[in-house]
C-alpha positions as CSV (number, residue, x, y, z in Angstrom):
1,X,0.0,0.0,0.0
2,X,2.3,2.6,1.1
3,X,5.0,1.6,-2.5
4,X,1.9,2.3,-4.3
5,X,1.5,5.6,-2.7
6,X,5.2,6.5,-3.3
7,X,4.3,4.9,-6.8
8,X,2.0,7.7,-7.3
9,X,3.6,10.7,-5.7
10,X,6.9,10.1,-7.8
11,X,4.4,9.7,-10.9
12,X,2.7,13.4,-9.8
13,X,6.2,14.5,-9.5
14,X,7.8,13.0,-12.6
15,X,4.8,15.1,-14.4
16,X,5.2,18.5,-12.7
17,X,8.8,17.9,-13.7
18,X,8.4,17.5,-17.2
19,X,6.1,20.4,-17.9
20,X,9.6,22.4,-18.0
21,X,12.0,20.3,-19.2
22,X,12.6,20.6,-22.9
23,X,11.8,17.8,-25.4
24,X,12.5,16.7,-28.7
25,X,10.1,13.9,-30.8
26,X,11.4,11.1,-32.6
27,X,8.8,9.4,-34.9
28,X,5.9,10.0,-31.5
29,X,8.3,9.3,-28.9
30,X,9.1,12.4,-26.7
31,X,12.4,12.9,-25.4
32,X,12.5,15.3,-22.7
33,X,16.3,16.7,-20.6
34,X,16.5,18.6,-18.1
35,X,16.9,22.5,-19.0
36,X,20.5,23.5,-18.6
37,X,22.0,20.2,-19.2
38,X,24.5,21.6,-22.1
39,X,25.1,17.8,-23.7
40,X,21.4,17.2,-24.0
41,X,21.4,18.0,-27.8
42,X,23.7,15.0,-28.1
43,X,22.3,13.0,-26.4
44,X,19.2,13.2,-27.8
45,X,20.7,13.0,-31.3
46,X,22.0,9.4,-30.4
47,X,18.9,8.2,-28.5
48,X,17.5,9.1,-31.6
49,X,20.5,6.8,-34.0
50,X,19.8,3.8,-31.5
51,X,16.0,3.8,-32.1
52,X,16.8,4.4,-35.2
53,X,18.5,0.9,-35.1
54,X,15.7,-0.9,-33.9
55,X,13.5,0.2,-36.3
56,X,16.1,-0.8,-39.1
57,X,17.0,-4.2,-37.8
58,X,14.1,-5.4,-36.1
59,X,10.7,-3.6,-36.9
60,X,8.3,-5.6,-34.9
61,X,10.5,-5.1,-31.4
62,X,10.5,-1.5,-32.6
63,X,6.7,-1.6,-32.6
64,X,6.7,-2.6,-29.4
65,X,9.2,-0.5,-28.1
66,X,6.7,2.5,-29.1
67,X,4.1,0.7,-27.9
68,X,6.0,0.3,-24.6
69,X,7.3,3.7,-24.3
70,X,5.8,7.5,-24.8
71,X,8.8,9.1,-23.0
72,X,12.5,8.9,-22.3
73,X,13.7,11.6,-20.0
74,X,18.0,12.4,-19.6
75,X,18.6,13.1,-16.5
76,X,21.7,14.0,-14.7
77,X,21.2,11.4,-11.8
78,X,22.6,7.9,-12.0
79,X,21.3,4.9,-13.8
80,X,18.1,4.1,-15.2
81,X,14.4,3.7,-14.3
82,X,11.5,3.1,-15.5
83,X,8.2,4.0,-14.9
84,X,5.7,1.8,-16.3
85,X,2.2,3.6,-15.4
86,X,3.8,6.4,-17.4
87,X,5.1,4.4,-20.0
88,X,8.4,6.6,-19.4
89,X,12.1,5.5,-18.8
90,X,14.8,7.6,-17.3
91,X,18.2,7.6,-18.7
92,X,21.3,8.5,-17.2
93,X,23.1,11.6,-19.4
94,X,26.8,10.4,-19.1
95,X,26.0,7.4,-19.7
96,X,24.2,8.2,-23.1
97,X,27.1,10.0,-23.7
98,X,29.9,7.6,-23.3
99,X,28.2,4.3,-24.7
100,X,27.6,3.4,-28.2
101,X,24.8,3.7,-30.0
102,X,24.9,-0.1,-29.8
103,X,24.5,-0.1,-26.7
104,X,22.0,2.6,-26.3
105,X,19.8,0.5,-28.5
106,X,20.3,-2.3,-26.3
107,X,19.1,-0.4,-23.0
108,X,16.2,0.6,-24.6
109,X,15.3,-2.4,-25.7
110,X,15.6,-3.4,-21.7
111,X,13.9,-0.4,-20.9
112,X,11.0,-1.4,-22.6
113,X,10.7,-5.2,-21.6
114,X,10.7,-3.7,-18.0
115,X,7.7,-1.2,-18.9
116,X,6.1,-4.0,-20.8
117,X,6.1,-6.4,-17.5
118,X,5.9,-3.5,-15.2
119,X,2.5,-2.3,-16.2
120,X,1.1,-6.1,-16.2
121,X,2.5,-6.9,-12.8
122,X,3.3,-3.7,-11.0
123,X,2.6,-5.0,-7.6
124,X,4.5,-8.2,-8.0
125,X,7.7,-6.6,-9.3
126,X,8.1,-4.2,-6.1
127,X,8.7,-8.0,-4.2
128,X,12.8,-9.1,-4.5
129,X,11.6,-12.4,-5.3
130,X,10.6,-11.1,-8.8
131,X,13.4,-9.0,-9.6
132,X,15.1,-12.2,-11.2
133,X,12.7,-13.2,-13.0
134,X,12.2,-9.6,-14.4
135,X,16.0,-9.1,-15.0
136,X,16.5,-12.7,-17.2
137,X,13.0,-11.6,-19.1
138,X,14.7,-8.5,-20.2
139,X,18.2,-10.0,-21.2
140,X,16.3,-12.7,-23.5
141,X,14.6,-9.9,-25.0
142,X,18.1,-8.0,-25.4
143,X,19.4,-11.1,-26.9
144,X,16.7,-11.7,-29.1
145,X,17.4,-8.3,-30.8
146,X,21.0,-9.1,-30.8
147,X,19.9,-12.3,-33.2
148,X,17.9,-10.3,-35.5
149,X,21.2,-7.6,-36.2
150,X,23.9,-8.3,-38.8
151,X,27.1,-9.6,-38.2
152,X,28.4,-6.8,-40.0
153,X,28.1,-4.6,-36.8
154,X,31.5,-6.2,-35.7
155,X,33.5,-6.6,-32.8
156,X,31.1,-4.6,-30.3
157,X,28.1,-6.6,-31.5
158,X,30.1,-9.8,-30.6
159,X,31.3,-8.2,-27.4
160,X,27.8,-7.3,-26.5
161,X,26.1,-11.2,-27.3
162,X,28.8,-12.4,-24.9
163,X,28.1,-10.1,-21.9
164,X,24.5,-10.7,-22.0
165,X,24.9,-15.1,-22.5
166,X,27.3,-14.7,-19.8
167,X,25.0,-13.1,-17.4
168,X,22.6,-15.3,-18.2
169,X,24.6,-18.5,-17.9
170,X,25.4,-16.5,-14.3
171,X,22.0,-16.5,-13.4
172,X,21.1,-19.9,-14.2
């Protein structure tokens, strides 16, 4: 009861906050940044390139991913979040700036497996039992969308496939 109320406070919050932050849309997805964060422009440029990615290599996970998300919001605070009753994800703006747009594409493909079971199971995902289950649902996806990219992408590609089977081999 009382994680649903936080639930819903940060959600009133997350709101009032983004009535002033600027934004930027890429093919009906908003991407918002705080005002005064100089490196937003870039940021949003390569958010941009990695959906940009999805939508190239696989088109029905990019569907989804839309479906999934409204809103990605850089922030200046450290790591991600998501927020599934607002079908919004926050992402961290250094680390949009120092990772690849490989691997951008990849976090928002996780991103949006975590809205997609957040909004189903809300409640259930709040318990630590879960958060397994949640975390190996979102590297299959991840790995999915690794299967459906060329082999062209190289080294980084490779390097990418091996982190996530080896954190899933980890987990096992």
């Amino acid at each position: 009861m009382v994680k649903q109320l936080v639930a819903k406070i940060q959600s009133a919050l997350f709101r009032v906050a983004m009535s002033v932050a600027s934004s930027t849309a890429e093919d009906g997805l908003e991407i918002f940044h705080e005002p005064g964060m100089p490196a937003s422009a870039g940021a949003c440029a390569k958010i941009s390139g990695a959906l940009g990615l999805v939508r190239e290599y696989d088109p029905r996970r990019y569907l989804r991913l839309r479906r999934d998300l409204n809103r990605l919001v850089v922030v200046a605070e450290v790591g991600f979040r998501v927020l599934p009753d607002l079908r919004a994800g926050t992402l961290n703006e250094s680390y949009v700036q120092r990772c690849s747009t490989l691997e951008l594409a990849f976090a928002l493909v996780e991103m949006a497996s975590r809205a997609r079971i957040g909004r189903r199971h809300h409640a259930r995902l709040l318990e630590p039992r879960y958060q397994q289950r949640v975390w190996r649902r979102s590297t299959l996806e991840q790995l999915a969308f690794a299967a459906s990219l060329p082999s062209s992408m190289g080294t980084a590609l490779e390097h990418v496939k091996t982190a996530l089977e080896q954190k899933l081999a980890a987990s096992s």
